[in-house]
PQR file with spaces between the fields and no chain letter, atoms N, CA, C, O and H, PARSE charges and radii, in Angstrom:
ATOM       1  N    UNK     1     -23.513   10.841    5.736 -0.4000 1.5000
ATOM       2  CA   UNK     1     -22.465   10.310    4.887 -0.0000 2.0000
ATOM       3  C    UNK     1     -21.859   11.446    4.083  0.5500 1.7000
ATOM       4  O    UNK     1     -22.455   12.493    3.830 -0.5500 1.4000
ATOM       5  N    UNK     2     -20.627   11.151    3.702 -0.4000 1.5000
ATOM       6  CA   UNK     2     -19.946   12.136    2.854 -0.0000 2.0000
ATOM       7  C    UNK     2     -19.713   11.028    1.378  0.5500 1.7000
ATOM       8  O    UNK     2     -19.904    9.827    1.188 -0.5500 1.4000
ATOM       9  H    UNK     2     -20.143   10.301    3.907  0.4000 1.0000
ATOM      10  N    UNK     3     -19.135   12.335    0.405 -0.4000 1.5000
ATOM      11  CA   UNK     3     -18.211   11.492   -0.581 -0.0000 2.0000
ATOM      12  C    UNK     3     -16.729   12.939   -0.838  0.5500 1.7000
ATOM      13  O    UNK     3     -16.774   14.161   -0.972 -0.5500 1.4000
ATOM      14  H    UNK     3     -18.980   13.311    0.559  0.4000 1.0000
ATOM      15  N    UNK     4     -15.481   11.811   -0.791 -0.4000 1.5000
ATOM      16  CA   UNK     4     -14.458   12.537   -0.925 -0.0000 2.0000
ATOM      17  C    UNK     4     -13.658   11.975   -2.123  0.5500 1.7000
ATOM      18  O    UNK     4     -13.207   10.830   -2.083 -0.5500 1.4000
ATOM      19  H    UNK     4     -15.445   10.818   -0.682  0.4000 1.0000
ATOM      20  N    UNK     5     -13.410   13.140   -3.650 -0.4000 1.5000
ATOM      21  CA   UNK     5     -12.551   12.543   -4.590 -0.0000 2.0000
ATOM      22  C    UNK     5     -10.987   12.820   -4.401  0.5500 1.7000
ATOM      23  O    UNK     5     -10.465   13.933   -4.463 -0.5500 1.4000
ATOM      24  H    UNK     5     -13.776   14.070   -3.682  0.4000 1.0000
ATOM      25  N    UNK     6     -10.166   11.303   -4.097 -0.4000 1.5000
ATOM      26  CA   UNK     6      -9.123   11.602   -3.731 -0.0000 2.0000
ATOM      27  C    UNK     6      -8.588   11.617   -4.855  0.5500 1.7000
ATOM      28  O    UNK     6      -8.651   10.559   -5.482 -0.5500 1.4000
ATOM      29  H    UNK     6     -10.590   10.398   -4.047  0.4000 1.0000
ATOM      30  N    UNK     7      -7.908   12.754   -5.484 -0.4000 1.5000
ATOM      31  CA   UNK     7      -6.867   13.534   -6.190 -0.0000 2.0000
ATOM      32  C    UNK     7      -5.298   12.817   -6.475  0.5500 1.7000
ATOM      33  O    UNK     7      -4.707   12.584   -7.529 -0.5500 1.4000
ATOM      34  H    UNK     7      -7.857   13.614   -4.975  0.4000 1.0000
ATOM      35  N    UNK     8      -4.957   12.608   -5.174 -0.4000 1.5000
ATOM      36  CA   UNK     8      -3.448   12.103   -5.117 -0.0000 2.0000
ATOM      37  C    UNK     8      -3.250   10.647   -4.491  0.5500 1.7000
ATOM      38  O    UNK     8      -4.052   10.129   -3.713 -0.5500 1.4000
ATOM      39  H    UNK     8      -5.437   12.797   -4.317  0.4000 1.0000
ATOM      40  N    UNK     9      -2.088   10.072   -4.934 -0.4000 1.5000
ATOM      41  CA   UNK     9      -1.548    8.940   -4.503 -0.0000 2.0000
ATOM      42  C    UNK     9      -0.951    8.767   -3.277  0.5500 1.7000
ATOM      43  O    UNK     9      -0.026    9.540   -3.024 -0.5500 1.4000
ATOM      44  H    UNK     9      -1.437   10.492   -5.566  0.4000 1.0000
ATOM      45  N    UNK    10      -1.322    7.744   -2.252 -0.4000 1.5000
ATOM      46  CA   UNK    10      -0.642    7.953   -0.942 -0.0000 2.0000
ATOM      47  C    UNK    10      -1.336    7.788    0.101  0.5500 1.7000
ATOM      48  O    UNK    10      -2.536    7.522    0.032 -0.5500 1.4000
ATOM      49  H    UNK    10      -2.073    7.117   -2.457  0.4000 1.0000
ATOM      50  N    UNK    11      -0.866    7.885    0.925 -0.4000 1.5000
ATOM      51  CA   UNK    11      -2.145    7.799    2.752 -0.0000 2.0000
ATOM      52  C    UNK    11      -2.822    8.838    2.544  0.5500 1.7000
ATOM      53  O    UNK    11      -2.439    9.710    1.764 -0.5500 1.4000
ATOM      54  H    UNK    11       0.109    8.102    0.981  0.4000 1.0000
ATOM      55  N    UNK    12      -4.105    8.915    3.312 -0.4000 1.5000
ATOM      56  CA   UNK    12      -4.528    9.761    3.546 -0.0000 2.0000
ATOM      57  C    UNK    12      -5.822    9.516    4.751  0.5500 1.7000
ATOM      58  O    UNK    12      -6.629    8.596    4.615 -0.5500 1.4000
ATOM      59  H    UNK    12      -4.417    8.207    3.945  0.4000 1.0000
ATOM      60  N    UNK    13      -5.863   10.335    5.744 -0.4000 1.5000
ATOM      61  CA   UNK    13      -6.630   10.395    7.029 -0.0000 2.0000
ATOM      62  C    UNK    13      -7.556   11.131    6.843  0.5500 1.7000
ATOM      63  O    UNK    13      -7.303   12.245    6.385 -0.5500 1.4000
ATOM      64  H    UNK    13      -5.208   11.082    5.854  0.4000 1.0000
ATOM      65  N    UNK    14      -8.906   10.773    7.126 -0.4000 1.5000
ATOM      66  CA   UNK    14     -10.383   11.331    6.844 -0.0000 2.0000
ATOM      67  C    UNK    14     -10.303   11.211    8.631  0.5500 1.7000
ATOM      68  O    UNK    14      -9.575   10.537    9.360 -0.5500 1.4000
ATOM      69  H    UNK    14      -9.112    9.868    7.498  0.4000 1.0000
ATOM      70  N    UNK    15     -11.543   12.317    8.965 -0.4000 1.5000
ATOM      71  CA   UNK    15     -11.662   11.947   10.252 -0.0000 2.0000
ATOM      72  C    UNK    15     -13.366   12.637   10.781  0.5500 1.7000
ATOM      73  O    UNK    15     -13.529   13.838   10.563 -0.5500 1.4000
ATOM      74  H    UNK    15     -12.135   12.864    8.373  0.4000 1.0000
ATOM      75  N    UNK    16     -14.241   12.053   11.274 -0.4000 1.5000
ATOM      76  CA   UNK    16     -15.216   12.992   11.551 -0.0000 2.0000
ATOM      77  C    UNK    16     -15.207   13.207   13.198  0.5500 1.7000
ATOM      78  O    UNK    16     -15.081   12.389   14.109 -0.5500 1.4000
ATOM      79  H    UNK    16     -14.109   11.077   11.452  0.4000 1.0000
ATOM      80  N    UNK    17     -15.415   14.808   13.202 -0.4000 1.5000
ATOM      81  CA   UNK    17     -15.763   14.964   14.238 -0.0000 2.0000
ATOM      82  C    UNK    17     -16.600   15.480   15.343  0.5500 1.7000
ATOM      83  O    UNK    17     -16.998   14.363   15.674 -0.5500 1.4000
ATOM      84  H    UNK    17     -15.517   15.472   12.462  0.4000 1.0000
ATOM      85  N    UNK    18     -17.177   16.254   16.167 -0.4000 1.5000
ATOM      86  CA   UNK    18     -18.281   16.786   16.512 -0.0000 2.0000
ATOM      87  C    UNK    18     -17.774   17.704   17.395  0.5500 1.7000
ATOM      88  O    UNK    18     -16.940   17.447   18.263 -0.5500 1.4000
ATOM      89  H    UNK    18     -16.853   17.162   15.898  0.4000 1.0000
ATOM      90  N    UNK    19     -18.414   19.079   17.119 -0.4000 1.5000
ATOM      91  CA   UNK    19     -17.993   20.840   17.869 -0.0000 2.0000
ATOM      92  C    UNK    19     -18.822   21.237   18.890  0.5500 1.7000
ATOM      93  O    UNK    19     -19.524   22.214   18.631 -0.5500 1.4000
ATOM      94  H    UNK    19     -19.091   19.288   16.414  0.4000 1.0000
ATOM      95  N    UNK    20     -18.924   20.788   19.889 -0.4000 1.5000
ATOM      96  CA   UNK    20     -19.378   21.563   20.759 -0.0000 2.0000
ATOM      97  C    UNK    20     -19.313   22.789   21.636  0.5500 1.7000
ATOM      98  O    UNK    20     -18.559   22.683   22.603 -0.5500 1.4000
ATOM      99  H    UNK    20     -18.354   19.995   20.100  0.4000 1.0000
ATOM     100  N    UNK    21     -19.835   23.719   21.516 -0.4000 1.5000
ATOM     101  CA   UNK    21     -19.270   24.920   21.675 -0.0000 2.0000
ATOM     102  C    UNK    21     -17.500   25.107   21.060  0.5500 1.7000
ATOM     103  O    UNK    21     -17.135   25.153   19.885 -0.5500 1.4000
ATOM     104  H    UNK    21     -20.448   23.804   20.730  0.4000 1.0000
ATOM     105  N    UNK    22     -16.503   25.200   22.531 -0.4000 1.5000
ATOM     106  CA   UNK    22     -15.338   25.033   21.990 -0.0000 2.0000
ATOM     107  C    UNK    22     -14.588   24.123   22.209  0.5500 1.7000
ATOM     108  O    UNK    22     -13.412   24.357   22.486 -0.5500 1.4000
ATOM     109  H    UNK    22     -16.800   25.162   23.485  0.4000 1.0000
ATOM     110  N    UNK    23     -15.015   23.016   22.151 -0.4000 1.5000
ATOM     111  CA   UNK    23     -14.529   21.522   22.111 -0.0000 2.0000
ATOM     112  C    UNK    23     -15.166   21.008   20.573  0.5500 1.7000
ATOM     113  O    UNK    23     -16.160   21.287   19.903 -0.5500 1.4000
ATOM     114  H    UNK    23     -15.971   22.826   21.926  0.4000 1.0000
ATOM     115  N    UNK    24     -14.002   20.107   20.441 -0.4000 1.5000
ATOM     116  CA   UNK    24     -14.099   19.243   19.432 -0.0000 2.0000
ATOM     117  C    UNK    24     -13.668   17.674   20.095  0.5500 1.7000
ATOM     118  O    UNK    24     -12.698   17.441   20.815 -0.5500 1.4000
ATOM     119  H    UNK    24     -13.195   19.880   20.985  0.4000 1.0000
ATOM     120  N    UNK    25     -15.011   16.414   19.467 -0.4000 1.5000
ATOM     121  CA   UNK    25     -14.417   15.551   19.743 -0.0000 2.0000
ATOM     122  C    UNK    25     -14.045   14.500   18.757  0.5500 1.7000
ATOM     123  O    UNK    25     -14.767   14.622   17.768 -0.5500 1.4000
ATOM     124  H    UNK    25     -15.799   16.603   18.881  0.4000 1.0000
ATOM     125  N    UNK    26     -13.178   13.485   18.632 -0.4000 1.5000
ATOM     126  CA   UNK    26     -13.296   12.483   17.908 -0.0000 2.0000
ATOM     127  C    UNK    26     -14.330   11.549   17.165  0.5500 1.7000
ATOM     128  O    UNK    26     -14.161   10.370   17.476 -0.5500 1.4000
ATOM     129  H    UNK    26     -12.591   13.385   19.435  0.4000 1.0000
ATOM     130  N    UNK    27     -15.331   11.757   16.288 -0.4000 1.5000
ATOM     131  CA   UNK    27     -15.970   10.479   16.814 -0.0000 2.0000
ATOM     132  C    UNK    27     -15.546    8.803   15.796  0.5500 1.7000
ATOM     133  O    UNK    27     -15.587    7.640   16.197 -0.5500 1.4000
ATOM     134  H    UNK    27     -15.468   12.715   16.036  0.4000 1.0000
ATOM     135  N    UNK    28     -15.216    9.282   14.597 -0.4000 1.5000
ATOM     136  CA   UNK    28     -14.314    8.159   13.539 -0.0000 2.0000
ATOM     137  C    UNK    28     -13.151    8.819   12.836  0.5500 1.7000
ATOM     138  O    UNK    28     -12.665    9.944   12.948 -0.5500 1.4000
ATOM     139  H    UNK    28     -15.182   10.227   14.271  0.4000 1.0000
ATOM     140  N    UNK    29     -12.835    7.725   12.036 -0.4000 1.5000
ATOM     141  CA   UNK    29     -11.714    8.088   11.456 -0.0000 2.0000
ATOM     142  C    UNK    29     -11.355    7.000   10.798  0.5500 1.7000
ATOM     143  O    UNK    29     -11.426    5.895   11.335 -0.5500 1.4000
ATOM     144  H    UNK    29     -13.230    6.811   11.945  0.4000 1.0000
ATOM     145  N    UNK    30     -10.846    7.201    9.331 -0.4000 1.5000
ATOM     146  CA   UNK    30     -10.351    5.895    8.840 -0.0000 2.0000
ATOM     147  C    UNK    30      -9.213    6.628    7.600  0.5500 1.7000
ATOM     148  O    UNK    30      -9.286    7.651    6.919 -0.5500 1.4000
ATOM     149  H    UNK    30     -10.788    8.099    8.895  0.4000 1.0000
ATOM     150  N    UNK    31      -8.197    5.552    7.725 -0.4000 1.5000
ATOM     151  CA   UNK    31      -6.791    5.342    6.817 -0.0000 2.0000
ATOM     152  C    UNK    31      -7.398    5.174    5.652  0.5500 1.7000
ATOM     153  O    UNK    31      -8.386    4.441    5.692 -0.5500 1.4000
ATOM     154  H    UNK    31      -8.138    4.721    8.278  0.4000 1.0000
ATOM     155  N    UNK    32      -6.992    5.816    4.196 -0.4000 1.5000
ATOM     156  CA   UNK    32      -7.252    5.087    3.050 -0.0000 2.0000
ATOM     157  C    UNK    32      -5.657    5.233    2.143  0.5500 1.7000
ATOM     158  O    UNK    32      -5.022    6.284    2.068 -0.5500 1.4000
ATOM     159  H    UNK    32      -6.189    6.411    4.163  0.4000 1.0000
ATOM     160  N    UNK    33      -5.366    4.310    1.706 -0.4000 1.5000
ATOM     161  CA   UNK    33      -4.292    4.155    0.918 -0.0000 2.0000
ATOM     162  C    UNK    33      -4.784    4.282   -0.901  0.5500 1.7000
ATOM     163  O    UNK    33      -5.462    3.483   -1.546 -0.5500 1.4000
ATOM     164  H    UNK    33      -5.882    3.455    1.767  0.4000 1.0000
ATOM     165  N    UNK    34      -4.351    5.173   -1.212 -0.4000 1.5000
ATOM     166  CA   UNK    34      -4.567    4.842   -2.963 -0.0000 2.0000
ATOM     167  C    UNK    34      -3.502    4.893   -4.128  0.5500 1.7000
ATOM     168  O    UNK    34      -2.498    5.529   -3.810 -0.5500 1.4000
ATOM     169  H    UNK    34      -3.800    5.823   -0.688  0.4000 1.0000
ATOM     170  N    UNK    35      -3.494    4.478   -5.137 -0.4000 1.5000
ATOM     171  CA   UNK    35      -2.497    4.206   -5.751 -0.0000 2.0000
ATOM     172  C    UNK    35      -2.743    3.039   -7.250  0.5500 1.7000
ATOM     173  O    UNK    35      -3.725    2.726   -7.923 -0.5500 1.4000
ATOM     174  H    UNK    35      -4.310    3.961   -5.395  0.4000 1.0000
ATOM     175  N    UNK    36      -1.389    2.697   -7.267 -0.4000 1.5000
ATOM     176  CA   UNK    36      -1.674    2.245   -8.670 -0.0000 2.0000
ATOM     177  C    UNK    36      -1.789    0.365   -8.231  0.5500 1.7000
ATOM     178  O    UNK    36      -1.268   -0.080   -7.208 -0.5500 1.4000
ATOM     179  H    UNK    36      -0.591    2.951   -6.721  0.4000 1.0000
ATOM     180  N    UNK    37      -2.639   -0.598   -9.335 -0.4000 1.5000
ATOM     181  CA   UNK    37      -2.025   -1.821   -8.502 -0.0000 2.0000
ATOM     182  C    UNK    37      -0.797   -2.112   -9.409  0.5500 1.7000
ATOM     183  O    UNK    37      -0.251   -1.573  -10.373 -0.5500 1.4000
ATOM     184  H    UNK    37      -3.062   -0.237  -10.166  0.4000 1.0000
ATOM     185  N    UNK    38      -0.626   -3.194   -8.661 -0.4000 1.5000
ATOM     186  CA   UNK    38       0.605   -4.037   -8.411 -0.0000 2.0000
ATOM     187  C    UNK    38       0.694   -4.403  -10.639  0.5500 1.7000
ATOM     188  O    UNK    38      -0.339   -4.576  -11.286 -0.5500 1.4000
ATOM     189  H    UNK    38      -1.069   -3.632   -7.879  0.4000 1.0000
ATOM     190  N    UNK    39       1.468   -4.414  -10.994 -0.4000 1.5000
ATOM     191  CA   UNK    39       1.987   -5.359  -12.177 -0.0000 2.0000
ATOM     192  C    UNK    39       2.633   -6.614  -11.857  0.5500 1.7000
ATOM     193  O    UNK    39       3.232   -6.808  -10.799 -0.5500 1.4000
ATOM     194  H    UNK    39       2.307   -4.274  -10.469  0.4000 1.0000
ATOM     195  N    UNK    40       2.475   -7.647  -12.989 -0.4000 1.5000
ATOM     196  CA   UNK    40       3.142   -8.721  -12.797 -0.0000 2.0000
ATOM     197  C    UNK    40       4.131   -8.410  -12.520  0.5500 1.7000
ATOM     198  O    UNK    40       4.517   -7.284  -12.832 -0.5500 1.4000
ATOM     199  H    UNK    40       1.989   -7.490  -13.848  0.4000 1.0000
ATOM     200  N    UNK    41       4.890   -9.235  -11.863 -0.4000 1.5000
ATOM     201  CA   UNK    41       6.738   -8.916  -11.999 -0.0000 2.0000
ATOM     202  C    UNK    41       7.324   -9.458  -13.015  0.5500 1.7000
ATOM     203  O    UNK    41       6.790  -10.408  -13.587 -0.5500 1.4000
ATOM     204  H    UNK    41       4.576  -10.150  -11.609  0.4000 1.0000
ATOM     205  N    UNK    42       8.422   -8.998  -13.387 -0.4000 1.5000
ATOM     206  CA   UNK    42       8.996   -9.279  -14.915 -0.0000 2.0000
ATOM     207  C    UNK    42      10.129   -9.864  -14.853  0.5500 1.7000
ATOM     208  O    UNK    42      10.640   -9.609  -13.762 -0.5500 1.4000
ATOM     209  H    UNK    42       8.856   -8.226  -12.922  0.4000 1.0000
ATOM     210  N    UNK    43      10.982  -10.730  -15.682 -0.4000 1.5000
ATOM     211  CA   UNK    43      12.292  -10.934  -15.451 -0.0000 2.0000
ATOM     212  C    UNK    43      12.692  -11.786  -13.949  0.5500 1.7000
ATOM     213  O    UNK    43      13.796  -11.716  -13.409 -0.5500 1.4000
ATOM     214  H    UNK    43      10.568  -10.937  -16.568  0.4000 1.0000
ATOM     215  N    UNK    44      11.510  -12.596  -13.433 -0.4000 1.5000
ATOM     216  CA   UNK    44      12.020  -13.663  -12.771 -0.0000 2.0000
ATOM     217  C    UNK    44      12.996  -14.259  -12.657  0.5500 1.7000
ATOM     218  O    UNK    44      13.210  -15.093  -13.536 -0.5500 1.4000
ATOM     219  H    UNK    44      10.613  -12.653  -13.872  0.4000 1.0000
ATOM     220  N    UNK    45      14.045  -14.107  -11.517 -0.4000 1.5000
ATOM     221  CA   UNK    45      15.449  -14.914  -11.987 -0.0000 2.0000
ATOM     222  C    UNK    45      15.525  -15.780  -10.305  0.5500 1.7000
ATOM     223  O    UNK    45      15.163  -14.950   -9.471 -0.5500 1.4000
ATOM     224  H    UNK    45      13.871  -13.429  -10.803  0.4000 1.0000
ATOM     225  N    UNK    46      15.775  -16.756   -9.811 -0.4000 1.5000
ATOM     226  CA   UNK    46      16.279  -17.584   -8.673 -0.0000 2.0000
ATOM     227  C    UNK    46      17.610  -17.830   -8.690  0.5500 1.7000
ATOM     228  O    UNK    46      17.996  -17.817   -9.859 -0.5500 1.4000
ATOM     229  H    UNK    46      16.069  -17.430  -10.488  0.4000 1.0000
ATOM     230  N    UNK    47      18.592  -18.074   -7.837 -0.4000 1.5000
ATOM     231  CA   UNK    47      19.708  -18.722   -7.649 -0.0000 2.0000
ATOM     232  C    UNK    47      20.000  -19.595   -6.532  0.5500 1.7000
ATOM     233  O    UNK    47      20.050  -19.005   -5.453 -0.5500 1.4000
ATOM     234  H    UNK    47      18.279  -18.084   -6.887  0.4000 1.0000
ATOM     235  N    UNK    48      20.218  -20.912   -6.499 -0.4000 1.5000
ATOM     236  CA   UNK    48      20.517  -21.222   -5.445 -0.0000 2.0000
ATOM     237  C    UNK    48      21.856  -22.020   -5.317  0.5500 1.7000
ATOM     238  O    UNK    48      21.773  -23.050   -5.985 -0.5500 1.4000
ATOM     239  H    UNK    48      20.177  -21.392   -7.376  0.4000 1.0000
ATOM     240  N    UNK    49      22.768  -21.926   -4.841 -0.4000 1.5000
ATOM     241  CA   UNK    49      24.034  -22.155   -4.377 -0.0000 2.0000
ATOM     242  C    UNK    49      23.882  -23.813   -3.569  0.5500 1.7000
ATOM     243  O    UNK    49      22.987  -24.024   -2.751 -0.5500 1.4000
ATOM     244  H    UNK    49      22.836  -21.089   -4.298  0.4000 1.0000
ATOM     245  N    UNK    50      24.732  -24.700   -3.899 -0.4000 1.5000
ATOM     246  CA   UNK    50      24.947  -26.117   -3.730 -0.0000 2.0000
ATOM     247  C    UNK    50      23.179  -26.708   -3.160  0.5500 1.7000
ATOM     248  O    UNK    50      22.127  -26.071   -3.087 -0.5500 1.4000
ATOM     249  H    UNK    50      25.459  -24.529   -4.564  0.4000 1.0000
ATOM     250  N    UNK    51      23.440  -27.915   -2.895 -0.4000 1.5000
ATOM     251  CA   UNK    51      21.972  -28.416   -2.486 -0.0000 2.0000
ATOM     252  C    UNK    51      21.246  -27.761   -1.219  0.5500 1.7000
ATOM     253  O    UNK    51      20.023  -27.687   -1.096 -0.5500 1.4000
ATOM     254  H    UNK    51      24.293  -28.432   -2.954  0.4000 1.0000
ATOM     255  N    UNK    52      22.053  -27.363   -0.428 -0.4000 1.5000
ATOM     256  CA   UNK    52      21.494  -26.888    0.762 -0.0000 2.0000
ATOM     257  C    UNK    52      20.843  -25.086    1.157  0.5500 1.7000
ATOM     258  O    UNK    52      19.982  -24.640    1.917 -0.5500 1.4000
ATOM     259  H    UNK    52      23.046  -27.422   -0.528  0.4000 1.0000
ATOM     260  N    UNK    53      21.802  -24.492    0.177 -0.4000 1.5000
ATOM     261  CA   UNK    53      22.033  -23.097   -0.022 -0.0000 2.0000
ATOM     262  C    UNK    53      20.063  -22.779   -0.242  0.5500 1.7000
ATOM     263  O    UNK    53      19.196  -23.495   -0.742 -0.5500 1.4000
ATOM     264  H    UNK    53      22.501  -24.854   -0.439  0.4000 1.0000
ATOM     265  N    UNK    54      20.008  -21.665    0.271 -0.4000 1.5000
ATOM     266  CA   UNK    54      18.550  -20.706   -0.031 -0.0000 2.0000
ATOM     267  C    UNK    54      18.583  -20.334   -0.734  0.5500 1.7000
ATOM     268  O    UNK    54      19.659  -19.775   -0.944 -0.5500 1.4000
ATOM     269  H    UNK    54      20.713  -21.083    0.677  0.4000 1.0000
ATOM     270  N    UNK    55      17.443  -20.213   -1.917 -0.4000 1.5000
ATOM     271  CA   UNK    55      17.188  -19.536   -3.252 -0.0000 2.0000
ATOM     272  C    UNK    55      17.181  -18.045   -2.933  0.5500 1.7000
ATOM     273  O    UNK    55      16.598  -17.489   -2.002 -0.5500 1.4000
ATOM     274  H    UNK    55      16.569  -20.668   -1.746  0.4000 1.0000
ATOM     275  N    UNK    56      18.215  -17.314   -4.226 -0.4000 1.5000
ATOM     276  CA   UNK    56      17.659  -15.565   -4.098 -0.0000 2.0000
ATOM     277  C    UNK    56      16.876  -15.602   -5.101  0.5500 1.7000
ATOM     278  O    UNK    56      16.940  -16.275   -6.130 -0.5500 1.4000
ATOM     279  H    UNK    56      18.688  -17.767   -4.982  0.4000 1.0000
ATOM     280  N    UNK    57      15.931  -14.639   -4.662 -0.4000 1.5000
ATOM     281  CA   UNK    57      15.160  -14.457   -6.412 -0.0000 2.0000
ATOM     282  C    UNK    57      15.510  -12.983   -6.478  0.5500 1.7000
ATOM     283  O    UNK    57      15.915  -12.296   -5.540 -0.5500 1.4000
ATOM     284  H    UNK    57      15.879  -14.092   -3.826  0.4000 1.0000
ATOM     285  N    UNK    58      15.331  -12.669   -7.507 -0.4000 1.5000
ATOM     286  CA   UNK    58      14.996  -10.895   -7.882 -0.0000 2.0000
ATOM     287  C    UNK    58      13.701  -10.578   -9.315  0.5500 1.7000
ATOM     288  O    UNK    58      13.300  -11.453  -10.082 -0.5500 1.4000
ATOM     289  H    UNK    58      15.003  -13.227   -8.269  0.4000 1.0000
ATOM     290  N    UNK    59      13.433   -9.647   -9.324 -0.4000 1.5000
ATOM     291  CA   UNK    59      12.266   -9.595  -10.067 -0.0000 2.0000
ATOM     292  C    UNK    59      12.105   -8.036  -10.468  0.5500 1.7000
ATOM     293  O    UNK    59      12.557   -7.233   -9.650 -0.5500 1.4000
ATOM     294  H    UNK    59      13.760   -8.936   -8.701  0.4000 1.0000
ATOM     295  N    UNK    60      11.500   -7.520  -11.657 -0.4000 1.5000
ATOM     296  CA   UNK    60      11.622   -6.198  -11.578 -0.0000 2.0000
ATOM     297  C    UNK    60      10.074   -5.919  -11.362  0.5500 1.7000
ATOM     298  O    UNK    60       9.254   -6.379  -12.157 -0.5500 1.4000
ATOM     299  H    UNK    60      11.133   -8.171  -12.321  0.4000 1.0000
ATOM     300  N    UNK    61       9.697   -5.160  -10.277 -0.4000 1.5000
ATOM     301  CA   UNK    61       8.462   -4.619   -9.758 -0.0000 2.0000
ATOM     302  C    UNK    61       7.333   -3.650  -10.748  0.5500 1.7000
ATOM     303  O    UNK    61       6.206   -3.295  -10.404 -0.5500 1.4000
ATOM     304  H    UNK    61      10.363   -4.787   -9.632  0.4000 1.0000
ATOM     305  N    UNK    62       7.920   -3.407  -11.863 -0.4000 1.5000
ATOM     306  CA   UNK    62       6.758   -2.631  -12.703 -0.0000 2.0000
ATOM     307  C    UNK    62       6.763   -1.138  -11.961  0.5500 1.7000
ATOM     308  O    UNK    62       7.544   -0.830  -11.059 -0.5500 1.4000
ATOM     309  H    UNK    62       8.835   -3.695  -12.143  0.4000 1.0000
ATOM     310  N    UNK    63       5.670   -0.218  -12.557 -0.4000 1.5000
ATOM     311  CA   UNK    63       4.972    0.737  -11.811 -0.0000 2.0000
ATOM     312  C    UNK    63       5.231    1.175  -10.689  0.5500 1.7000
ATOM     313  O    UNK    63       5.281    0.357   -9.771 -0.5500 1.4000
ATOM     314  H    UNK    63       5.036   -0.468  -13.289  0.4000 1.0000
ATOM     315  N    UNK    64       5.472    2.576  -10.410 -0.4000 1.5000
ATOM     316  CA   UNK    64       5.213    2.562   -8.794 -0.0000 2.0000
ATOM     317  C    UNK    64       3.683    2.414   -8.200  0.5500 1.7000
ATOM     318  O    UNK    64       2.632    2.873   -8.645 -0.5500 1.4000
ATOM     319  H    UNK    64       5.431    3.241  -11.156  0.4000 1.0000
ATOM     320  N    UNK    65       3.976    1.481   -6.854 -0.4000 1.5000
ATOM     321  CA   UNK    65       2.295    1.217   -6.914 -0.0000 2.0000
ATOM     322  C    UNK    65       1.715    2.446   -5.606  0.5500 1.7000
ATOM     323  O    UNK    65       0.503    2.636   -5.498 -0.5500 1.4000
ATOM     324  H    UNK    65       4.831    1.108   -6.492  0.4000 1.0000
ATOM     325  N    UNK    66       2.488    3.032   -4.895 -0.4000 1.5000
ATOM     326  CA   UNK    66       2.643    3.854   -4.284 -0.0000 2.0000
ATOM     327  C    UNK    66       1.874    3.720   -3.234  0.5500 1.7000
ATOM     328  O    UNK    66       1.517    4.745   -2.653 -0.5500 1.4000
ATOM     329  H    UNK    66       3.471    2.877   -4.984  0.4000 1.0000
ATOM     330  N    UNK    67       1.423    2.351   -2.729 -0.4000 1.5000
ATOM     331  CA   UNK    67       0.843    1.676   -1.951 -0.0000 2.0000
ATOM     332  C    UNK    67       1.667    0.247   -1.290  0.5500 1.7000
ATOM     333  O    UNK    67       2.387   -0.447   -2.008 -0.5500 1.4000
ATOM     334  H    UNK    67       1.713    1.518   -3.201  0.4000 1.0000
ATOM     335  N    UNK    68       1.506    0.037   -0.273 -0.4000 1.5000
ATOM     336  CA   UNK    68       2.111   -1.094    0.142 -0.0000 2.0000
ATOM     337  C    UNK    68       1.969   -2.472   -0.282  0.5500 1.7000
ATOM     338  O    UNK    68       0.839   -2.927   -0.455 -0.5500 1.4000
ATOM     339  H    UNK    68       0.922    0.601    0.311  0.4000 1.0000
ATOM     340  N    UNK    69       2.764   -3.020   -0.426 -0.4000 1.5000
ATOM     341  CA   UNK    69       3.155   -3.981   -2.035 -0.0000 2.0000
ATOM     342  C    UNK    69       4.037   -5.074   -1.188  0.5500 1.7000
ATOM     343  O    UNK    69       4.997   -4.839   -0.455 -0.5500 1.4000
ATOM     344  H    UNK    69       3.683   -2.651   -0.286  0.4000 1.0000
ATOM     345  N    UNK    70       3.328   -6.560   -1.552 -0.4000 1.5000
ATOM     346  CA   UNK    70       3.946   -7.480   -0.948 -0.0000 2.0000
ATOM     347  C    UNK    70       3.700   -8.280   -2.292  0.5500 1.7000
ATOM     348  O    UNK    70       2.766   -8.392   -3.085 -0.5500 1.4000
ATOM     349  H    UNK    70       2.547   -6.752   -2.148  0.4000 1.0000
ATOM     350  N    UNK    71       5.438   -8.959   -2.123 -0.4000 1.5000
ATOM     351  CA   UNK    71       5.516   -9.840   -3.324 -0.0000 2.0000
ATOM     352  C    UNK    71       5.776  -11.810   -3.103  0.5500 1.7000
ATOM     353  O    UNK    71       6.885  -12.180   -2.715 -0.5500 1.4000
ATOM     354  H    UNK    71       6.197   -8.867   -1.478  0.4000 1.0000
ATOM     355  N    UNK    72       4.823  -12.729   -3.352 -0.4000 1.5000
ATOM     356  CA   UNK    72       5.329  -14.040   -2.940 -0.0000 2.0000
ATOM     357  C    UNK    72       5.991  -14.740   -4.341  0.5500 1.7000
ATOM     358  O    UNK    72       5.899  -14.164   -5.425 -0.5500 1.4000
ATOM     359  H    UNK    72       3.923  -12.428   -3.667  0.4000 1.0000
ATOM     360  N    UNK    73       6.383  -15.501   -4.251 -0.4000 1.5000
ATOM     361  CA   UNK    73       7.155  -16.586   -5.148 -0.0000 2.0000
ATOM     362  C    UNK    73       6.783  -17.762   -4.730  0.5500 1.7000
ATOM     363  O    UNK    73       7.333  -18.227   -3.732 -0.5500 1.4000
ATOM     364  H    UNK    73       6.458  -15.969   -3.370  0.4000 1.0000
ATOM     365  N    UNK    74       5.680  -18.552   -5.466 -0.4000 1.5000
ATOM     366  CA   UNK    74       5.585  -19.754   -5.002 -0.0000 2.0000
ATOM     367  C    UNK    74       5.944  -20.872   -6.172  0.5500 1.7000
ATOM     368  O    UNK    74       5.905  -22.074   -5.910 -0.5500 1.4000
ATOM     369  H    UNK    74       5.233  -18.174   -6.277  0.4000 1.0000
């Protein structure tokens, strides 16, 4: 096992691998994303246009979360 302190915000690819003579092979590897979380969203607003029309919403996102960020409205 290892331990790695990630420093910065963002993707980042760890990978282990094994040297044989002068080959190298794959043997894992894993994605880690880090970053800030998510804030509430602020300033909730909807609009929807006659009875049939689709609601827009808009919202202001806070923070950058510098991670992939999905927002619902229920």
């Amino acid at each position: 096992s290892a331990e790695f302190l990630v420093r910065t915000y963002g993707k980042h690819m760890f990978s282990c691998k094994l040297v044989c003579e002068d080959k190298k092979k794959l043997i894992c590897g894993i994605d880690i994303e880090s970053g800030n979380p998510p804030e509430e969203p602020r300033n909730v607003s909807c609009v929807q246009h006659g009875m049939d029309g689709h609601p827009v919403c808009t919202w202001e996102r806070g923070r950058l979360t510098y991670i992939h960020t999905t927002y619902v409205i229920q």
